[in-house]
PASEBA-1860 file (N, C-alpha, C; in nm, 3 decimals):
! residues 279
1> XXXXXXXX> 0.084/-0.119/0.000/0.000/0.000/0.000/0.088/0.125/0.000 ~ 0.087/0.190/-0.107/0.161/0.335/-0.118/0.079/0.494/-0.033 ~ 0.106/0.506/0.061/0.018/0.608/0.138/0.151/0.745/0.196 ~ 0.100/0.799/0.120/0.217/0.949/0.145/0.203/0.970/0.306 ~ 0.331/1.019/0.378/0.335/1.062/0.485/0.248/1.213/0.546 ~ 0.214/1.305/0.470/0.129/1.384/0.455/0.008/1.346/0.510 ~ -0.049/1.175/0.422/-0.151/1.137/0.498/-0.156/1.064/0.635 ~ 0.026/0.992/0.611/0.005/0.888/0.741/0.050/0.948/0.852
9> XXXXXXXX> 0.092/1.079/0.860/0.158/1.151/0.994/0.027/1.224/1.032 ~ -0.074/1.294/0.938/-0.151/1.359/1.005/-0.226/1.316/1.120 ~ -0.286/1.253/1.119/-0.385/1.197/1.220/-0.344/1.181/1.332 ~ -0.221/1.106/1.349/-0.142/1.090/1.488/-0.089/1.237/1.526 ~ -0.030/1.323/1.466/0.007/1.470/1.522/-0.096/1.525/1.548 ~ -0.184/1.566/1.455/-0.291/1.604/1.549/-0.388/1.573/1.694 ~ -0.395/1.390/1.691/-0.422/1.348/1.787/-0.360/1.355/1.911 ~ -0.214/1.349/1.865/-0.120/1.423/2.036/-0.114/1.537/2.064
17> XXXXXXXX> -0.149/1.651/1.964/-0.144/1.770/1.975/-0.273/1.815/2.077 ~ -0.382/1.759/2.009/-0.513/1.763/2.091/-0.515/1.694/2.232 ~ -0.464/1.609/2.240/-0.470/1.513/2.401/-0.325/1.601/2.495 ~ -0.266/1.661/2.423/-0.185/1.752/2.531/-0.216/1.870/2.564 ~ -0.321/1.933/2.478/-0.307/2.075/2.489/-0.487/2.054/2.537 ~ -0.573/1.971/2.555/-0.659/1.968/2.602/-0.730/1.962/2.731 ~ -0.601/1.923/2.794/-0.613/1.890/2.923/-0.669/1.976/3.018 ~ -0.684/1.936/3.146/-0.711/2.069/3.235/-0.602/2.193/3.250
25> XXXXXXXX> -0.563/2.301/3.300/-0.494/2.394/3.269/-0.443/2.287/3.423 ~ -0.477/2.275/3.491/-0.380/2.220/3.654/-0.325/2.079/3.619 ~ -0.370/1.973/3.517/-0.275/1.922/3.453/-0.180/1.958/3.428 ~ -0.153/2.066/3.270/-0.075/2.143/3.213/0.038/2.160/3.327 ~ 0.002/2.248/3.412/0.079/2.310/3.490/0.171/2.244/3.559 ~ 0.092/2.151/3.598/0.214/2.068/3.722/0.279/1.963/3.603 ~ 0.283/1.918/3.458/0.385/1.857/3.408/0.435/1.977/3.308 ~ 0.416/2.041/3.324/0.518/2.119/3.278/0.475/2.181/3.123
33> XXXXXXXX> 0.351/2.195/3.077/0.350/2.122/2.911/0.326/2.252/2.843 ~ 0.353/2.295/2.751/0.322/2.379/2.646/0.344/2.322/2.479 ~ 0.290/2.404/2.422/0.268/2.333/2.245/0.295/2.428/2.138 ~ 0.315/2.412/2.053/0.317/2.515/1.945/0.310/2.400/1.810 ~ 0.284/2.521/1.695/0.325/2.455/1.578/0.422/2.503/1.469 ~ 0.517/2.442/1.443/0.603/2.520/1.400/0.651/2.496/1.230 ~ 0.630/2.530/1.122/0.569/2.462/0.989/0.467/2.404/1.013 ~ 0.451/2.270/0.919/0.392/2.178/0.928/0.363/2.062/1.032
41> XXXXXXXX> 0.466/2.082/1.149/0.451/2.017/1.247/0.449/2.071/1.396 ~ 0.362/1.956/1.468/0.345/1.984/1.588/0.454/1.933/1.729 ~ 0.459/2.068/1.804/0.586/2.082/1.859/0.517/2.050/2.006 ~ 0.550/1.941/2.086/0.502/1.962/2.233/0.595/1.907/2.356 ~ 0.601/2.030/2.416/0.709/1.953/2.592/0.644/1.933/2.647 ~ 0.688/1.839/2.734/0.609/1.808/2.870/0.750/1.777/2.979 ~ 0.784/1.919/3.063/0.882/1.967/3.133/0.925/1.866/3.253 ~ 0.817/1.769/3.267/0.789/1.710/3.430/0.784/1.608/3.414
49> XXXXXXXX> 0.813/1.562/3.279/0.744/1.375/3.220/0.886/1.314/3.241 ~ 0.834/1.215/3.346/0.921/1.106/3.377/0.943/1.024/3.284 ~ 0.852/0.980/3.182/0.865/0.868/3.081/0.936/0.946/3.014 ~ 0.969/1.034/3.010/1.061/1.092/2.855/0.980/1.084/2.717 ~ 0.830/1.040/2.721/0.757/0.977/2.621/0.680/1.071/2.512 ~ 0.633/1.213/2.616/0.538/1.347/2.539/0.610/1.420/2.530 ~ 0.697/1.447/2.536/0.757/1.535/2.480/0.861/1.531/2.342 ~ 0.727/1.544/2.228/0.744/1.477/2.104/0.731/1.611/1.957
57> XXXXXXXX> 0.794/1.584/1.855/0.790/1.671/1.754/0.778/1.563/1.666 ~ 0.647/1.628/1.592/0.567/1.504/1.422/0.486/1.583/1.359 ~ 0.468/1.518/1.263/0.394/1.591/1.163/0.486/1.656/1.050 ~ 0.637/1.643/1.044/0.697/1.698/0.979/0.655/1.715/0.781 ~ 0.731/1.762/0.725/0.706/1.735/0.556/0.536/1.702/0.511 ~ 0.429/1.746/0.561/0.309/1.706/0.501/0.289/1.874/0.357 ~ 0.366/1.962/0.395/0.306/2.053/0.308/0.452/2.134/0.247 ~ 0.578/2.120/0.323/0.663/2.183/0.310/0.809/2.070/0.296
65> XXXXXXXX> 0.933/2.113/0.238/1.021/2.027/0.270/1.059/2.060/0.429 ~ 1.147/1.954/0.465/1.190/1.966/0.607/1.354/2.044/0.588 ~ 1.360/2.116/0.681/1.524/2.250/0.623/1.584/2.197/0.749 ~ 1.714/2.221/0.795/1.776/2.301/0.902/1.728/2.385/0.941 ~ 1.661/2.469/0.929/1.621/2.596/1.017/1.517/2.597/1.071 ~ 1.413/2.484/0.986/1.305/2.449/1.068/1.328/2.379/1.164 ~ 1.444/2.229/1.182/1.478/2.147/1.284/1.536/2.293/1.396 ~ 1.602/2.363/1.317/1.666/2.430/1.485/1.564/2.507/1.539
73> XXXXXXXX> 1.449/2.592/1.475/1.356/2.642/1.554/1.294/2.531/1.698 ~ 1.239/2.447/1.569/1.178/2.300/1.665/1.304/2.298/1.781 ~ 1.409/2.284/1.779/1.499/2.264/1.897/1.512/2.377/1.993 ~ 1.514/2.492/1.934/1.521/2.674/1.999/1.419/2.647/2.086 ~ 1.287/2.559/2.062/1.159/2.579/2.122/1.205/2.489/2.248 ~ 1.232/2.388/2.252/1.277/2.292/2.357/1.389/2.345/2.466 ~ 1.477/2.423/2.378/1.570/2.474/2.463/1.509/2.579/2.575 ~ 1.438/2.666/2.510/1.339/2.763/2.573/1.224/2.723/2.708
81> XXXXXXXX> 1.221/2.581/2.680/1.137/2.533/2.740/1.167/2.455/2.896 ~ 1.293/2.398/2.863/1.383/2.379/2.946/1.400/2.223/2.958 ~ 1.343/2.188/2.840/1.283/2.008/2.835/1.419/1.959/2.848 ~ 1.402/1.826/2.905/1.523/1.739/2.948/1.619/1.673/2.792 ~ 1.446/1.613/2.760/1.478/1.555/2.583/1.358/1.567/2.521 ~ 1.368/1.530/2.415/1.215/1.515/2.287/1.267/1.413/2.205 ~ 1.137/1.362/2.150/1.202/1.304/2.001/1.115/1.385/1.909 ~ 1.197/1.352/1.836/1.156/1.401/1.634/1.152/1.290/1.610
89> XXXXXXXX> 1.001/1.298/1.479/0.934/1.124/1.457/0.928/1.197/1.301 ~ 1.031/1.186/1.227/1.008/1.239/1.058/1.007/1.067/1.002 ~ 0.910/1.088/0.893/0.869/0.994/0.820/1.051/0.963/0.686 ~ 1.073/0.858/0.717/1.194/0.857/0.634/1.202/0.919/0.480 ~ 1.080/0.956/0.429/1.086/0.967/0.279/1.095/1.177/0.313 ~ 1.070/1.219/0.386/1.100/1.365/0.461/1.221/1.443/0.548 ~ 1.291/1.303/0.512/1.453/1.349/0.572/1.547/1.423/0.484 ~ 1.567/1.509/0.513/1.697/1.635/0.436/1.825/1.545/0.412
97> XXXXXXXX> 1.825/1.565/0.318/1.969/1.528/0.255/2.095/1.562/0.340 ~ 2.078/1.700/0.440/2.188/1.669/0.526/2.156/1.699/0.650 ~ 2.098/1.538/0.682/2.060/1.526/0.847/2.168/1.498/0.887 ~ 2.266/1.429/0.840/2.356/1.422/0.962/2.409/1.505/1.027 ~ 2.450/1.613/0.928/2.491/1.765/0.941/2.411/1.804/1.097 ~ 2.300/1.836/1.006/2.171/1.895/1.129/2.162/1.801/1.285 ~ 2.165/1.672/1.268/2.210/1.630/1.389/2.269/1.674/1.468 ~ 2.432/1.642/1.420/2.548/1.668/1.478/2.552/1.826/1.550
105> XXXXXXXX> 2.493/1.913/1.460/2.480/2.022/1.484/2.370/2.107/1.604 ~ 2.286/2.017/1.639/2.164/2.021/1.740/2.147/1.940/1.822 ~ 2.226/1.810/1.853/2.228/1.741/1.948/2.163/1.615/1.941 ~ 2.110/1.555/1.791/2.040/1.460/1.801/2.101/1.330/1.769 ~ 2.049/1.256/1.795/2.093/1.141/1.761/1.972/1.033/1.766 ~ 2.038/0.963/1.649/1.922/0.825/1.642/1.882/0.720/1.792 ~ 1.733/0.703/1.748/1.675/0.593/1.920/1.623/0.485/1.818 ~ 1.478/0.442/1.928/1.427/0.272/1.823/1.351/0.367/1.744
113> XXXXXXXX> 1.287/0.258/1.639/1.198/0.274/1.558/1.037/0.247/1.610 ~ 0.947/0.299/1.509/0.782/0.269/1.536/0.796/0.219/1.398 ~ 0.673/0.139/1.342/0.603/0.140/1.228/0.496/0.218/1.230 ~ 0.492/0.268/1.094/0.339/0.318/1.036/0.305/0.198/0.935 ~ 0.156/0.214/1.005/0.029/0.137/0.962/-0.078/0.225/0.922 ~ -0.118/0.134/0.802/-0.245/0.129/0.718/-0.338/0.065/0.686 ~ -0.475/0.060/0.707/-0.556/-0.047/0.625/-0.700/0.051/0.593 ~ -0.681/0.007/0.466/-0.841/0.060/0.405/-0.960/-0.023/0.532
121> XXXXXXXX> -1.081/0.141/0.534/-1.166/0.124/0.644/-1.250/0.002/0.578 ~ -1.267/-0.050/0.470/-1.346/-0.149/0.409/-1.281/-0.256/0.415 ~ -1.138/-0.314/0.424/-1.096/-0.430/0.458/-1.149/-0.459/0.578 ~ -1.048/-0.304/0.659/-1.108/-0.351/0.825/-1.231/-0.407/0.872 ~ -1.308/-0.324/0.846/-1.442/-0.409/0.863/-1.494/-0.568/0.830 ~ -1.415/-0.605/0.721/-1.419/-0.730/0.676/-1.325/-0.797/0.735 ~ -1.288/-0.741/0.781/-1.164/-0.872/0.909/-1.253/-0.830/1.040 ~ -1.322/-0.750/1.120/-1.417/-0.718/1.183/-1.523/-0.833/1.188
129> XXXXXXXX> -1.596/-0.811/1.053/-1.740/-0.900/1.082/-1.687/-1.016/1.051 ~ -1.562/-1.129/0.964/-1.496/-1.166/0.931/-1.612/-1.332/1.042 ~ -1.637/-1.433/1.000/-1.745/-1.503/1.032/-1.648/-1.584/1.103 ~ -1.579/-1.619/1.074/-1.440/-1.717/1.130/-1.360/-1.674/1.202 ~ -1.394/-1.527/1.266/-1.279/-1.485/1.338/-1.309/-1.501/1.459 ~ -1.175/-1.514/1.498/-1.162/-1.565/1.697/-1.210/-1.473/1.769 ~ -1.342/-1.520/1.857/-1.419/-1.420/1.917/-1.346/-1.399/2.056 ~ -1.369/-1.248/2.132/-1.294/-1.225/2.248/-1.358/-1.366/2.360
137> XXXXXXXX> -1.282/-1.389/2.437/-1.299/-1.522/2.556/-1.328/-1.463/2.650 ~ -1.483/-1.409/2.720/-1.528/-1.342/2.837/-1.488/-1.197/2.840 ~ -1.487/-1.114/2.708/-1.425/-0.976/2.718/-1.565/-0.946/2.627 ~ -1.631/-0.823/2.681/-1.675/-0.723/2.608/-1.698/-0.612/2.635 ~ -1.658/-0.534/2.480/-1.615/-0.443/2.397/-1.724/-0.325/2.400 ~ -1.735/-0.177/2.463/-1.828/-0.095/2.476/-1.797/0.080/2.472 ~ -1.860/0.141/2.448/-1.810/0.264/2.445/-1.797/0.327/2.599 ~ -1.750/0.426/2.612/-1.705/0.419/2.734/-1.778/0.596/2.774
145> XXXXXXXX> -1.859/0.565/2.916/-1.949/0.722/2.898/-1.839/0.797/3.018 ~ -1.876/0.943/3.018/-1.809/1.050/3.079/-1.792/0.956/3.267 ~ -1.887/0.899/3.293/-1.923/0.816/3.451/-1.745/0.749/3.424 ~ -1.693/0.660/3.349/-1.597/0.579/3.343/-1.491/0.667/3.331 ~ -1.461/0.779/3.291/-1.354/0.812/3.190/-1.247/0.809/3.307 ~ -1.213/0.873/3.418/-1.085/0.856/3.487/-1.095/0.672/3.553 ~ -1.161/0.582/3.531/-1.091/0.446/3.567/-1.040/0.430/3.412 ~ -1.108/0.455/3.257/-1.078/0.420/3.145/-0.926/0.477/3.121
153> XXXXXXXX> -0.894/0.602/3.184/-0.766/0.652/3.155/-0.696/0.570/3.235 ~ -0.682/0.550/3.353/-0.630/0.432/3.479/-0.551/0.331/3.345 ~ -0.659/0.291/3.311/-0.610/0.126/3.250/-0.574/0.186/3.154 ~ -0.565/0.280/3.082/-0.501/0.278/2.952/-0.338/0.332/2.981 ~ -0.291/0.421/3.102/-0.196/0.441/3.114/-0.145/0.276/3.175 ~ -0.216/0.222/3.290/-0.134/0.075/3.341/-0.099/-0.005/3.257 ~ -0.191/0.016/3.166/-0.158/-0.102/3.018/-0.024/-0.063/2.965 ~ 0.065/0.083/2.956/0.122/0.098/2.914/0.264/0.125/2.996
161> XXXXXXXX> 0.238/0.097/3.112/0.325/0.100/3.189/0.408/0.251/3.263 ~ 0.271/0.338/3.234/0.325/0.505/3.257/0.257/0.538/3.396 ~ 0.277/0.618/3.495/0.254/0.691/3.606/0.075/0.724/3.595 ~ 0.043/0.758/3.677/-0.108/0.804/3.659/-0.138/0.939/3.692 ~ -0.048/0.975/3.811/-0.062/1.114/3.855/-0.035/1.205/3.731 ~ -0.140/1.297/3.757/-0.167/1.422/3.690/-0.188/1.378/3.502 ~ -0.130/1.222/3.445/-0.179/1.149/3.329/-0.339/1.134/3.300 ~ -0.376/1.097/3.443/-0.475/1.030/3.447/-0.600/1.116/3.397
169> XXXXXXXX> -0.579/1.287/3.405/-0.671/1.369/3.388/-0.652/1.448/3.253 ~ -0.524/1.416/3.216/-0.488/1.431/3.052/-0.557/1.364/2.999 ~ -0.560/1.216/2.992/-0.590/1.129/2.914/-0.770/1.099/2.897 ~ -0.793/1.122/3.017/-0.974/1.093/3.070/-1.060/1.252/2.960 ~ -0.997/1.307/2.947/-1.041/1.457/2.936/-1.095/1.461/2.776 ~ -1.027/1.305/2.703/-1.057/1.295/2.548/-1.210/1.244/2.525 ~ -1.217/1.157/2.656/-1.382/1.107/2.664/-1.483/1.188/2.616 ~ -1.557/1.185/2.513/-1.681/1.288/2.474/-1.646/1.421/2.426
177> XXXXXXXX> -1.487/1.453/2.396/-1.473/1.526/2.335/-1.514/1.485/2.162 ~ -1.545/1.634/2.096/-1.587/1.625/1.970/-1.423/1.521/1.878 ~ -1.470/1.411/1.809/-1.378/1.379/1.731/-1.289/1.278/1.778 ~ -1.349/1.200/1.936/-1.288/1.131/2.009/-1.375/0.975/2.036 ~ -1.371/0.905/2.034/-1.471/0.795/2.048/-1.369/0.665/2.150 ~ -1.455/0.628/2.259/-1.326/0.595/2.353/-1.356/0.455/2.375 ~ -1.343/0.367/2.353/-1.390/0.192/2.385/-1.310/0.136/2.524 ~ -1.407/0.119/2.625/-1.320/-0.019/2.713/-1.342/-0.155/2.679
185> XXXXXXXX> -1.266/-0.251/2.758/-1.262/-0.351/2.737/-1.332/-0.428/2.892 ~ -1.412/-0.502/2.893/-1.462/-0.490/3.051/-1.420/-0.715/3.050 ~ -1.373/-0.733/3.157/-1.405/-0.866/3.213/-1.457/-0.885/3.302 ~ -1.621/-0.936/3.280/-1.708/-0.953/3.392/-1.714/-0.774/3.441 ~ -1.701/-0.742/3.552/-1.757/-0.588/3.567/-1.669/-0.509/3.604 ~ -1.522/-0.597/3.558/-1.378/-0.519/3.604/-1.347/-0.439/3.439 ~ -1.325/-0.326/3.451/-1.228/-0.262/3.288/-1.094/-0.284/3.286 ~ -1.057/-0.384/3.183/-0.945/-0.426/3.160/-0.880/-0.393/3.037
193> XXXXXXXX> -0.942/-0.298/2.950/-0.901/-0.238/2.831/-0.925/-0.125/2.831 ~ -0.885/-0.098/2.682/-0.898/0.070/2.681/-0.832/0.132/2.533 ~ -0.927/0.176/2.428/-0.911/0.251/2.316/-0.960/0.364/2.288 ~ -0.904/0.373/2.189/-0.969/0.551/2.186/-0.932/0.549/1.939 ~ -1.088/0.621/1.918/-1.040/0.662/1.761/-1.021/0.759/1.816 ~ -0.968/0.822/1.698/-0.951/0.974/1.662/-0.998/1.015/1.510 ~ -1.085/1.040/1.508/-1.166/1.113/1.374/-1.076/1.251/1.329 ~ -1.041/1.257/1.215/-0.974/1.355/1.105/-0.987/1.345/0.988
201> XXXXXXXX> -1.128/1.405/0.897/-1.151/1.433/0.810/-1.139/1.269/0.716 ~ -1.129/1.214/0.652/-1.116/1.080/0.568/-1.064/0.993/0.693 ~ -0.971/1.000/0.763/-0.853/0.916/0.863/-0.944/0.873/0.971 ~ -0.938/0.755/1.020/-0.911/0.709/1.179/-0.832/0.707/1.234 ~ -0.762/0.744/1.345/-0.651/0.722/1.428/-0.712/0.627/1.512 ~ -0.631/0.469/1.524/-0.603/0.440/1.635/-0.531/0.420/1.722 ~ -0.603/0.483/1.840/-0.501/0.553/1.957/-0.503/0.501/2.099 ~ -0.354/0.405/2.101/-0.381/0.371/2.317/-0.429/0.212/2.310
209> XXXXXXXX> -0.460/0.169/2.183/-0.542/0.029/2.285/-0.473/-0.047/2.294 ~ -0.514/-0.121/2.407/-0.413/-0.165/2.543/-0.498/-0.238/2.640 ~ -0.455/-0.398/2.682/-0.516/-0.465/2.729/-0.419/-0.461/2.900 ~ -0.460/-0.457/3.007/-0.424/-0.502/3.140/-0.371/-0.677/3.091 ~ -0.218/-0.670/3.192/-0.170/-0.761/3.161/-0.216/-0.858/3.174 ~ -0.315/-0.937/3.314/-0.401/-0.991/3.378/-0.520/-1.067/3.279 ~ -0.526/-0.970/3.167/-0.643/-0.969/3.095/-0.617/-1.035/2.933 ~ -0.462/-1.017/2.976/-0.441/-1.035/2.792/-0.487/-1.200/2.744
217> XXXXXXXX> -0.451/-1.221/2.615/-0.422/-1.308/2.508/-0.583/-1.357/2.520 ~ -0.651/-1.261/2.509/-0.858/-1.330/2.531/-0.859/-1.252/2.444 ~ -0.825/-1.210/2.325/-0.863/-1.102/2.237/-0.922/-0.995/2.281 ~ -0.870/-0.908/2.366/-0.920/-0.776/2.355/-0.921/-0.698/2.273 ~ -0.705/-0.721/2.270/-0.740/-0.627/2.154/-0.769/-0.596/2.025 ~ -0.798/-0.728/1.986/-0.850/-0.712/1.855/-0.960/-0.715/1.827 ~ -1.052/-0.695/1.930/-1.198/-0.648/1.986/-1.197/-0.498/1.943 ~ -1.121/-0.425/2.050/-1.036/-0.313/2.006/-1.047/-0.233/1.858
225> XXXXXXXX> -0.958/-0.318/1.824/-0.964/-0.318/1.647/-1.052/-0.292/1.592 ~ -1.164/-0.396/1.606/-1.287/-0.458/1.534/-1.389/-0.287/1.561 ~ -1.362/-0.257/1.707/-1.457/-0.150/1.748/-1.415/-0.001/1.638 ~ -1.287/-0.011/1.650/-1.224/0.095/1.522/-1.273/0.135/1.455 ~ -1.278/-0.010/1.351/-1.323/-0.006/1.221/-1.464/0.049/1.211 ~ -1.533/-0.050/1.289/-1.681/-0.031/1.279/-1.712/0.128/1.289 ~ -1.608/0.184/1.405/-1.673/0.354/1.417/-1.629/0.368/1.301 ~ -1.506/0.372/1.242/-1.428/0.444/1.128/-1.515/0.431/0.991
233> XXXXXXXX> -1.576/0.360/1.010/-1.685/0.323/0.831/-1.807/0.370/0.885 ~ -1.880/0.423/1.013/-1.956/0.496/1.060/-1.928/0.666/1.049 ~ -1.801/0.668/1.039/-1.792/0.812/1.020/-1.752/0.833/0.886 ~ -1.732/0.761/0.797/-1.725/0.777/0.648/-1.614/0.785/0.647 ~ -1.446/0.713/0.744/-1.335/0.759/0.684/-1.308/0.643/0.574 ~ -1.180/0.693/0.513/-1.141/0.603/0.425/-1.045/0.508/0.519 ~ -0.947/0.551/0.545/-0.776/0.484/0.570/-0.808/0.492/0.765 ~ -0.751/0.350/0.829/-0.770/0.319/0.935/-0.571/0.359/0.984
241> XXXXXXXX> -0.540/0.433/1.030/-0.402/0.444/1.058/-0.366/0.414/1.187 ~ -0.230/0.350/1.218/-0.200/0.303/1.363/-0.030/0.308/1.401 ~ 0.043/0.324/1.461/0.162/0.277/1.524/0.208/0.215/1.635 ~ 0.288/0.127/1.599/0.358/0.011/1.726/0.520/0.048/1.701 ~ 0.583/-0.002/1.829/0.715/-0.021/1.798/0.750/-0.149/1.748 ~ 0.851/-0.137/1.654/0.903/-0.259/1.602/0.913/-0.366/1.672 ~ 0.957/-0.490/1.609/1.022/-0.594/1.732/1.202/-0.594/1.730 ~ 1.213/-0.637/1.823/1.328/-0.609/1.885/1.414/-0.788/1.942
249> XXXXXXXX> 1.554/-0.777/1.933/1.603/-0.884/1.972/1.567/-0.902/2.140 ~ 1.486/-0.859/2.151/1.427/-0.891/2.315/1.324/-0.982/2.297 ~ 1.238/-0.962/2.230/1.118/-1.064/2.195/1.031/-0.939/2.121 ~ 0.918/-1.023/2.084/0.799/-1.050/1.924/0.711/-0.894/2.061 ~ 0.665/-0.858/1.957/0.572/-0.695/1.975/0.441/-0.778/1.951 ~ 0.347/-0.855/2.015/0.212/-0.909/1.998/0.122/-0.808/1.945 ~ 0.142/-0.621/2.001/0.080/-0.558/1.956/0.072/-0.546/1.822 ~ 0.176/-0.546/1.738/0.225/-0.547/1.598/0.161/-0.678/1.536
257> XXXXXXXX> 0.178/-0.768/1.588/0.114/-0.932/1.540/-0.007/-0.916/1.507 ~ -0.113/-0.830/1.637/-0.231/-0.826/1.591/-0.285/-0.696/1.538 ~ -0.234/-0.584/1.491/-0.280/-0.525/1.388/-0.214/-0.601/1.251 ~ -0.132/-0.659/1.221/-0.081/-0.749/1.094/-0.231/-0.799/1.103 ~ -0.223/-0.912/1.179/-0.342/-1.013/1.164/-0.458/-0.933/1.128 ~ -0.540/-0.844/1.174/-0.603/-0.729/1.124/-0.656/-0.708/1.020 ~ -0.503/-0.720/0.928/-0.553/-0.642/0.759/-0.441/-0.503/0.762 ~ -0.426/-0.488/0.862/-0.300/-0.329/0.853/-0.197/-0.354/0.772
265> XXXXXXXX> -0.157/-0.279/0.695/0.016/-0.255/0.607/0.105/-0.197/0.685 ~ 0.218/-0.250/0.699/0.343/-0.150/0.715/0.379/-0.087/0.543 ~ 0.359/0.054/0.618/0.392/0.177/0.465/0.487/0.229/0.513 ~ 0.576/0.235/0.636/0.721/0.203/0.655/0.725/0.235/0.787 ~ 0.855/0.275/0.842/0.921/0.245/0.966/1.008/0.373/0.988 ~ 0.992/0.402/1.121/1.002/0.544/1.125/1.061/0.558/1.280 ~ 1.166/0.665/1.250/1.303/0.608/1.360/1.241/0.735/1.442 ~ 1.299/0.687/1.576/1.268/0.808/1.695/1.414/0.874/1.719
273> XXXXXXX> 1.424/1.014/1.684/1.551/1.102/1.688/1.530/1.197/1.802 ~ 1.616/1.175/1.885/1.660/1.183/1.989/1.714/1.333/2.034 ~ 1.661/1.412/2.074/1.720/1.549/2.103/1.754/1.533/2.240 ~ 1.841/1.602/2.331/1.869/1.667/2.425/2.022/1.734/2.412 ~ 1.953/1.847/2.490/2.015/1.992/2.490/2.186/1.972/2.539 ~ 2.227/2.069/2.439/2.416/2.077/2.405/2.414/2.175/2.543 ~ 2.556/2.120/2.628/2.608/2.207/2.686/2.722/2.341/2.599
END
């Protein structure tokens, strides 16, 4: 599947752009966070983040080439900010001919990789209603109302292995916002999952889903999935978009296994570049 980065970066930059800058302002405050956009891409710190994880620059090359002078603004902004590190997530076919230069010159250096994923919203669905497919084992799949949203954020950060304090009211805050559609995963009357689309014009983003360890290998998440699609061909998008990290000589990424299994494409692989600030 040939899908320009233009299309496959949008959805996810905007979707982090919106889940950081949405938050409560006493969120904001106590991690530290401010945003901007700087070209074509979205620039965000988060001053106080222990994971090292939000405080991220994407969206690069959708309308403009990517320069040196745009990477050093994007860095001027971090420096200003007082951030520890960031990454830059440029789609490989949007890299300047002299990144190394620009690296060397700003402090970055290469980390792991993610894949970008694709699947037309009409396959998905057909691996969805798909008559033969392995149904979840005592898990079901529901939208999740404003009453749930801080246990739904709970499990979607535990699933991922991040802090909860002051997360927990970032993340809950997407519930019933316009353009947000949030799925748990419930076993028996405990919530043991947790997804979220993100609606953008043709695109689905899917964003966060994530089964409690306790809970896994019962198909959640490809319950998950299934719930995606179904919104995503409810809202008339075309292209279902997603990212995992690669696998690694540590062991197999299951998350990756089951968007493959899915119907998703890898339309490529996309390195995490590493900023922190030059003495």
């Amino acid at each position: 599947m040939i899908v320009s980065p233009s299309v496959a970066e949008r959805s996810e930059a905007e979707a982090v752009f919106q889940m950081e800058t949405g938050g409560p302002e006493s969120v904001r405050s106590a991690l530290g966070m401010n945003a901007t956009r700087i070209g074509d891409a979205v620039v965000l710190s988060m001053r106080n983040d222990p994971t090292h994880y939000w405080s991220k620059a994407l969206g690069f090359g959708r309308t403009a080439p990517v320069t040196a002078e745009l990477i050093h603004e994007v860095c001027a902004f971090y420096r200003a900010e007082g951030s520890p590190q960031a990454i830059l997530q440029l789609a490989p076919s949007v890299i300047p001919q002299d990144w190394t230069e620009i690296c060397a010159r700003e402090g970055i250096t290469a980390g792991s990789s993610w894949v970008k994923l694709v699947a037309e919203v009409d396959d998905a669905v057909a691996h969805a209603d798909a008559p033969n497919r392995r149904q979840a084992d005592g898990l079901r799949v529901a939208r999740v109302s404003a009453d749930d949203a801080d246990e739904w954020a709970s499990v979607t950060l535990r699933s991922f292995g991040m802090p909860e304090e002051h997360y927990t009211g970032m993340v809950a805050a997407t519930v019933g916002r316009a353009g947000w559609h949030a799925y748990g995963v419930w076993l028996g009357r405990e919530l043991v999952g947790a997804g979220n689309v993100f609606h953008d014009g043709d695109i689905a983003e899917v964003f966060g889903n994530a089964v409690l360890p306790h809970a896994r290998n019962r198909g959640g998440q490809t319950e998950l999935l299934a719930a995606s699609a179904r919104t995503a061909a409810m809202l008339g998008c075309r292209l279902l978009v997603a990212e995992t990290a690669t696998e690694t000589d540590e062991g197999d990424n299951s998350s990756l296994h089951n968007v493959l299994r899915f119907g998703f494409k890898v339309v490529y692989e996309r390195r995490n570049w590493m900023w922190q600030p030059t003495t």
